[in-house]
C-alpha positions in Angstrom: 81.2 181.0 52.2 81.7 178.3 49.9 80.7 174.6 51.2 80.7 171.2 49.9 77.1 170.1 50.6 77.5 165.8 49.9 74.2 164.7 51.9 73.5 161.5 53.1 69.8 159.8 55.2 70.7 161.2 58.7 69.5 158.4 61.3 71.1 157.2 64.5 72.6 154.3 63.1 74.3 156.2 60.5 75.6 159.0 63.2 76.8 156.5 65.7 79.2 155.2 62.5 80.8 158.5 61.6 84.1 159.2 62.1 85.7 162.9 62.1 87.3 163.6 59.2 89.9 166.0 60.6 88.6 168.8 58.3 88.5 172.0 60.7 84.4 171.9 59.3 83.0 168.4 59.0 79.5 168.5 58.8 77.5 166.0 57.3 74.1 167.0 55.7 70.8 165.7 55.5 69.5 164.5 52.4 65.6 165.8 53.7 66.0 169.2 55.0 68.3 171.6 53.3 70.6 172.8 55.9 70.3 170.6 58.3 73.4 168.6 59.5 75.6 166.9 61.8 78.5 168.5 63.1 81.8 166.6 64.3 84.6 167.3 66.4 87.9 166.1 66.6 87.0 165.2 70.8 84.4 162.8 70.1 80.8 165.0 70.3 78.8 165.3 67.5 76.2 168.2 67.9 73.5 169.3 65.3 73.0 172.0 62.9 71.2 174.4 60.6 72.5 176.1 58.2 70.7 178.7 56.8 71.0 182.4 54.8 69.9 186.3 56.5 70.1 189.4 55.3 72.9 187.7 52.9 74.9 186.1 55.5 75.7 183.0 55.8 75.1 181.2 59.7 75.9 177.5 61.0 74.1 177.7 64.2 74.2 174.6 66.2 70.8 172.7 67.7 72.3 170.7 70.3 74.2 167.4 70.8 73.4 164.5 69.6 72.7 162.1 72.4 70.8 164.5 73.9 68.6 165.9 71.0 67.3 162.3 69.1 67.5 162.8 65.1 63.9 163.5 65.1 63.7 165.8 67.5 66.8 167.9 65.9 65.1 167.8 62.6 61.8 168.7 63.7 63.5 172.0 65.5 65.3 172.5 62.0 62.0 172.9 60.3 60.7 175.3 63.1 63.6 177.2 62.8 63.4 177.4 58.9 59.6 178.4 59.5 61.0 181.8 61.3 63.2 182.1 58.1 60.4 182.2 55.9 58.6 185.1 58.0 61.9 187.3 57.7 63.2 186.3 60.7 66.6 185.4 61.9 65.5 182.2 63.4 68.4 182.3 66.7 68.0 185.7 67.3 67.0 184.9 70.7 69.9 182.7 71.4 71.9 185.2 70.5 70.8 188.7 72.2 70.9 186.3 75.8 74.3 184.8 75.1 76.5 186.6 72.0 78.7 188.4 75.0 79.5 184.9 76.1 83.3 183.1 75.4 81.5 179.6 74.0 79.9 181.8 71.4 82.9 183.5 70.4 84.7 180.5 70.0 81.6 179.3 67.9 81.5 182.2 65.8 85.2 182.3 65.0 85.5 178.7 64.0 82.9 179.2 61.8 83.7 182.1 60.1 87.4 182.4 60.3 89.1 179.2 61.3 87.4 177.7 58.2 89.7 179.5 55.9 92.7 178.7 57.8 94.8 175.3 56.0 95.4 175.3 60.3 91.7 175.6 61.1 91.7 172.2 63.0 94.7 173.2 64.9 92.6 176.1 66.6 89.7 174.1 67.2 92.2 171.8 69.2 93.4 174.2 71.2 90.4 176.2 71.9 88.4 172.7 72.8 91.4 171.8 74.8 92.5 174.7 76.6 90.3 177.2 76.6 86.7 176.0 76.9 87.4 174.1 80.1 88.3 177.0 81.5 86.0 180.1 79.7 83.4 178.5 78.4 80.3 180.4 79.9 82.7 183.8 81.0 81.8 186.7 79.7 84.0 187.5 76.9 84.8 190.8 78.5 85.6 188.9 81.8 88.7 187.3 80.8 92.0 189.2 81.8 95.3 189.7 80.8 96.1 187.9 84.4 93.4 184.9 83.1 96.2 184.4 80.3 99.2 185.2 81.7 98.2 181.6 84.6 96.7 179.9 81.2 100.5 181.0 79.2 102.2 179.8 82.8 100.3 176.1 83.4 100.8 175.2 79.3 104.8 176.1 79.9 104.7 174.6 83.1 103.6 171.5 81.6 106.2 171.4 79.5 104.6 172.8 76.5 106.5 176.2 76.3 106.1 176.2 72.2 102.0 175.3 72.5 101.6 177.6 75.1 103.1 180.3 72.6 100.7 178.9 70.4 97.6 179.7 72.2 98.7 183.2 73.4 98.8 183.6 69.5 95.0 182.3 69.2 93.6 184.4 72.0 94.9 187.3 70.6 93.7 186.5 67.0 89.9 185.8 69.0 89.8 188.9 71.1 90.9 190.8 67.4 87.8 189.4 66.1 85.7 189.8 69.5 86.1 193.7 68.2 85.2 193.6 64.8 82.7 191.0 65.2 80.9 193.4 68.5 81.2 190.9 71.2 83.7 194.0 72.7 83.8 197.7 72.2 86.7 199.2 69.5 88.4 200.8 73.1 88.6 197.2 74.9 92.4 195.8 75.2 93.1 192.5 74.2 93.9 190.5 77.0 96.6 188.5 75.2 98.4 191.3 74.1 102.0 192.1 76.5 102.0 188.9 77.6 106.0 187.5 77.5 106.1 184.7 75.6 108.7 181.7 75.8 112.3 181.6 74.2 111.9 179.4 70.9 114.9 177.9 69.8 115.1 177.8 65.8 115.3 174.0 64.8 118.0 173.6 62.0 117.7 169.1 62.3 118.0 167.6 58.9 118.9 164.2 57.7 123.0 164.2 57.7 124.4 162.2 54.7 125.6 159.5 57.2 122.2 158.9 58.8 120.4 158.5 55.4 121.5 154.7 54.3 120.0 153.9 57.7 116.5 155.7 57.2 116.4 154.2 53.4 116.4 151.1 54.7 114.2 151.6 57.2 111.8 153.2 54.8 112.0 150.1 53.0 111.7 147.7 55.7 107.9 150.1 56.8 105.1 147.9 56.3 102.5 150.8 55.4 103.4 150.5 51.9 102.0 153.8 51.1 103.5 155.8 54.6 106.7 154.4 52.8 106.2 155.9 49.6 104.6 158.7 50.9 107.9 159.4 52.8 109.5 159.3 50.0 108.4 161.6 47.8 108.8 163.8 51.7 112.5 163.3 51.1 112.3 164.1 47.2 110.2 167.1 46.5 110.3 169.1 49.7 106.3 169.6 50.0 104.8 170.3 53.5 103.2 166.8 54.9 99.2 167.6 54.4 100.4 168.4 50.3 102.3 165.0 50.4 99.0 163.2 51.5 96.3 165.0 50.0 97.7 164.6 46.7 95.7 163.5 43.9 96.7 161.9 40.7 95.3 164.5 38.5 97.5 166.7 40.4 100.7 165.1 38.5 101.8 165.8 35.0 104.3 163.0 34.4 105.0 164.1 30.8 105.7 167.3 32.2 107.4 166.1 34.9 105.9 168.2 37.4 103.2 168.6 40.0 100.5 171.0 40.2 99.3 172.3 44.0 96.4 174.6 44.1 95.8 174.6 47.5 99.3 175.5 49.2 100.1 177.6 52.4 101.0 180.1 50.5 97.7 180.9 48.7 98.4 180.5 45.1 99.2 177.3 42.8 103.1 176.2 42.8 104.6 173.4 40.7 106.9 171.4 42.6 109.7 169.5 39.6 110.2 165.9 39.8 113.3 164.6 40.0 113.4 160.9 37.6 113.7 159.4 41.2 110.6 161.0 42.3 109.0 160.3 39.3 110.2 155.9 40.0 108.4 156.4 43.5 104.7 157.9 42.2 104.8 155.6 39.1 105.4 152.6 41.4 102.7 153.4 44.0 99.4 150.8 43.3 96.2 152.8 42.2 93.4 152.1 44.1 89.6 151.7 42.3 87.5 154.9 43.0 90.1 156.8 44.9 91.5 160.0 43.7 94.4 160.3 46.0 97.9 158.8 45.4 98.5 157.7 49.3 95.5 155.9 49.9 94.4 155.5 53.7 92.4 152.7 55.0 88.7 154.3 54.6 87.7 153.7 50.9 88.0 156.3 48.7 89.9 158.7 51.5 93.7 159.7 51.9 95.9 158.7 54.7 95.0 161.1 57.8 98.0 161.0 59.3 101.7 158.8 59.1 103.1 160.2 62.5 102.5 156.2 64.0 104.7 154.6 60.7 107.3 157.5 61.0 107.7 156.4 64.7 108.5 153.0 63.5 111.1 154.4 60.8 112.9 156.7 62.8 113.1 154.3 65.8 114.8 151.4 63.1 116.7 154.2 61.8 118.2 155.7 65.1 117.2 159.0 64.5 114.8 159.1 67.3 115.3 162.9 67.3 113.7 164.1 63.7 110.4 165.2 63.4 108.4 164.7 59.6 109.5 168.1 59.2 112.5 168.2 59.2 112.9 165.8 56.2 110.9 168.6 54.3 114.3 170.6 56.2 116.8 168.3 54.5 115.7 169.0 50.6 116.2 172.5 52.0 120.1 172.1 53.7 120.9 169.2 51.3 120.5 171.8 48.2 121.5 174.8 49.9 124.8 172.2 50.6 125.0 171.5 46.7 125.6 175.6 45.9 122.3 176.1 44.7 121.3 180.2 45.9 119.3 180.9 48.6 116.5 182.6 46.1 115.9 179.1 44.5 115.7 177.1 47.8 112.5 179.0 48.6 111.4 178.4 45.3 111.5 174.8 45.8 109.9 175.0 49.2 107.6 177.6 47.8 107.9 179.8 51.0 106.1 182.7 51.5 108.4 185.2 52.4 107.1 188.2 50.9 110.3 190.1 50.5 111.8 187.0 48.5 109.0 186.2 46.1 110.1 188.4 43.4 113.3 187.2 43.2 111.8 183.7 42.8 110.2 184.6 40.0 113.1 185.2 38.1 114.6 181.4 38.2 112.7 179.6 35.1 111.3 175.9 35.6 113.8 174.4 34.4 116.6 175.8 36.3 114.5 174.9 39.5 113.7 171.1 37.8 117.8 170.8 37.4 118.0 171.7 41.0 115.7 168.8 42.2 117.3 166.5 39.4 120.6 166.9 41.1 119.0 166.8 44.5 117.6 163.3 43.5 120.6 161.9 42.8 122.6 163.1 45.3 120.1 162.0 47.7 119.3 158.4 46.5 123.6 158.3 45.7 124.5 158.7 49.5 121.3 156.5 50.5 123.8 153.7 48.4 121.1 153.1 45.9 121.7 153.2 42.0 118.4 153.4 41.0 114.7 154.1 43.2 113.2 151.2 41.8 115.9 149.3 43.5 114.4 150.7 46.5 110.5 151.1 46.1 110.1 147.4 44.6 108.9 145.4 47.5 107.2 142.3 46.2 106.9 140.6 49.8 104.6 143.3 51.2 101.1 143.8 50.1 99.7 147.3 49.4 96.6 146.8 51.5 98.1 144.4 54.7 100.3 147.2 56.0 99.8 148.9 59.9 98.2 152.3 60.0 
């Protein structure tokens, strides 16, 4: 397992200032004892860890929560449990004969080994924190029945979550697949998410209609997150998924090719997503920021913005399409080109979908005939929004790049 290992002088004042990063992993290491680290959550509780190597395998094995445990006293355990390591010893070995069978353990062991590798990691770890260690946490893993899940699947859609509850009858069924492989459960064991009746989900086909567009350019404009609003932007103009749109970096654009360059994409291998001369206004417009790497800057130095669900509110509510999700302007590149003639085979080009039965098809449309595709899309787009050029409607000399709301 490959890990970015930044450390930094672990003391309490440090820890009481550090923020979850919304990374499905964030762990913060000690710059005194390899290994040893700080684990947060997106709920709040920070709880070390050691990280060590046996018999080849990696292990994050947590030492207990801070608060509890005082930095001392979890680094002084560290360096005991480092001296088992040195003897040929798996230093938790205990821990683990008395509670591996045990569902908090599971749920460890899967986050750290599988959810990691998942662009949705941090989803799981939401759902498993919220609904399913409140209720499992020190069950046997074998306990839990296909009648536990059914009344978990029945209070989410009760609660008016039908879609989430569908959501975690997915993950329990993905834990208890592991909870085989991984011997927490015998190969003849059933999954205990497996016949349960899911709810009806209706396929969501809202996209920006050429009448509602003026109205969201202007609100756009009018945002006073300058970087949401150009973030938003490029949304409308290239079609990439939301975390793409604001993890990207600079080095990821190639404005003489016109082009930009994602290696880390849903689908698992790079895609270059054409810029339209539009697209191209909006990026060359956006203010670079000293010492940060990433195009839509967020308001911790040298970091991205998180998360633009609060400025979208704002947009859609001044546009009156209180009804549209961020999605569904990645949608509208989508139905606005599939509108303009272009095939079906392109489209998922654009959008770089996954569909397995499609991709080789893809292959056979050349850049360029997938760059004319955007180009057109561009000016279709920006035409209907009643604005003759971008820069007509990026230029916001009023507005500040660094006073806007978050």
């Amino acid at each position: 397992m490959k890990m970015e290992m930044k450390t930094m002088n672990l003391t309490k004042k440090t820890i009481d200032g550090l923020k979850f990063n919304g990374k499905p992993q964030d762990i913060r290491w000690d710059n005194r004892h390899k290994g040893f680290g700080i684990r947060l959550y997106s709920t709040g509780v920070k709880s070390f860890v050691l990280a060590y190597r046996y018999r080849g395998r990696f292990h994050i094995h947590a030492l207990g929560k801070f608060g509890i445990l005082t930095v001392d006293q979890a680094r002084d355990l560290a360096v005991q449990k480092l001296a088992e390591l040195t003897k040929g010893n798996d230093p938790f070995a205990k821990e683990k004969l008395v509670s591996g069978k045990i569902f908090d353990c599971l749920c460890a062991d899967y986050l750290e080994r599988h959810a990691t590798a998942k662009k949705t990691g941090h989803e799981d770890e939401r759902r498993i924190n919220k609904h399913l260690l409140p209720l499992w946490k020190r069950k046997e893993v074998l306990a839990i029945t296909s009648e536990d899940v059914a009344a978990l699947h029945h209070k989410i859609t009760k609660d008016g979550a039908g879609y989430e509850a569908n959501r975690v009858i997915t993950l329990i069924h993905t834990l208890f697949d592991k909870a085989k492989e991984w011997g927490y459960l015998g190969n003849g064991a059933d999954n205990p998410a497996r016949g349960i009746k899911l709810n009806t989900e209706k396929r969501r086909d809202r996209w920006i209609t050429p009448a509602e567009l003026p109205r969201l350019a202007q609100a756009i404009d009018e945002e006073e997150n300058l970087y949401a609003a150009k973030a938003l932007w490029v949304y409308l103009l290239t079609g990439m998924r939301k975390g793409e749109v604001l993890n990207l970096r600079w080095t990821d654009i190639d404005f003489e090719r016109r082009e930009i360059r994602l290696d880390d994409t849903k689908s698992g291998h790079s895609h270059y997503v054409p810029l339209s001369q539009e697209a191209i206004e909006v990026l060359q417009s956006i203010p670079r920021v000293a010492e940060n790497l990433y195009v839509f800057c967020g308001h911790i130095k040298g970091r991205p913005l998180i998360n633009i669900q609060k400025p979208w509110n704002r947009v859609k509510a001044n546009a009156g399409v209180m009804d549209a999700r961020l999605h569904d302007l990645r949608r509208t590149v989508g139905s606005w080109l599939a509108q303009a003639g272009n095939s079906l085979h392109l489209i998922g080009r654009v959008l770089n979908h996954s569909n397995t039965s499609t991709t080789a098809i893809y292959a056979r449309f050349g850049q360029d005939h997938v760059r004319e595709a955007m180009e057109a899309h561009g000016r279709q787009l920006m035409g209907v929004a009643g604005k003759r050029l971008l820069a007509e409607v990026v230029e916001m000399p009023s507005r500040k790049a660094g006073s806007g709301k978050k």
